[in-house]
Structures are given as structure tokens and as C-alpha cells.
N, C-alpha and C positions, 0 to 999 in steps of 0.2 A: 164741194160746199162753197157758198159764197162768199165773200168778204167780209159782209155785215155778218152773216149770219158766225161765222167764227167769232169774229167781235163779241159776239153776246155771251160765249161761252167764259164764265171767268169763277171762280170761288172770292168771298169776302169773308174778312174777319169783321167783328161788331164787338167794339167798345160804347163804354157808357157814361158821359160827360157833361156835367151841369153846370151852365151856364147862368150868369147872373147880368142884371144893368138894373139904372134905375129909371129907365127911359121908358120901358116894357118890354112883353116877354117876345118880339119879333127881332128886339135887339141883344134880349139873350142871347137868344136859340145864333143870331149871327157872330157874338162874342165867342159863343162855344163853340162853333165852327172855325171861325179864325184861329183861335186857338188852338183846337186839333190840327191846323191843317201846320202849323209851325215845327212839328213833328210826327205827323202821319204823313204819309202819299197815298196819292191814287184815292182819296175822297169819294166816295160814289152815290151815299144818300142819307139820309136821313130821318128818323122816326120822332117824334114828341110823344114822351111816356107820360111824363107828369108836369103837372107846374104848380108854382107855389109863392107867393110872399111875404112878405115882410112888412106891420102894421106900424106905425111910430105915429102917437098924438091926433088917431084917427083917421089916417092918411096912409095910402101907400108909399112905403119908402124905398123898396127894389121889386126886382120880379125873378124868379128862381127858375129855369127850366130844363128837364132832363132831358136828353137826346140818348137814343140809340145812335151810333153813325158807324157806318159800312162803307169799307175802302177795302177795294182788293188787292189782292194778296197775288205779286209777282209770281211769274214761273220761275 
């Protein structure tokens, strides 16, 4: 078997992590990332399930968004 192709071979666990800013929801989804990654390893992807936010005085005041994120899982 090849190098790469061993490489691919791996299991992931999937937690589920919401992420918030008031900037929008690309700087969510990279809040909640960073933030998983200050106690996960091995980070590998991630999904946007939902997103959502927050109205104040007719105006958007944050952005909410849920990530699936998938990091594998050492041997």
C-alpha cells in the first residue's frame, strides 16, 4: 500500500460547537474553530448545520453558527 493511500485511512470523532461574533457568520464558524482547536487535535473538517441570529433595534447584532467538526482520533 502506498503512503498516501495509508494516510487516508483514519477514524474521526464529531463534536458539535456554536460559534458566535458580531462581524458575521464566516467569523463565527472561525471563532468556533479556534476555539475547538485550544482543546481538540488533529482538527480535520468541518460541517455548518445551522445558523442563526440575533435582532436588536432592527439591526443585526451577532451571528450564531453550528459546526459539526471532525478530528481524528489517534491510534
Amino acid at each position: 500500500m502506498s503512503t498516501s493511500a495509508a494516510a487516508g485511512n483514519h477514524s474521526y470523532k464529531v463534536v458539535e460547537v456554536v460559534g458566535s461574533s458580531d462581524k458575521g457568520s464566516d467569523d463565527a464558524v472561525r471563532n468556533a474553530i479556534a476555539d475547538a482547536s485550544g482543546s481538540l487535535h488533529h482538527l480535520a473538517w468541518f460541517e455548518v448545520v445551522n445558523q442563526r441570529g440575533h435582532i436588536e433595534d432592527g439591526k443585526v447584532a451577532h451571528f450564531q453558527v453550528t459546526l459539526k467538526i471532525g478530528f481524528r482520533i489517534e491510534k
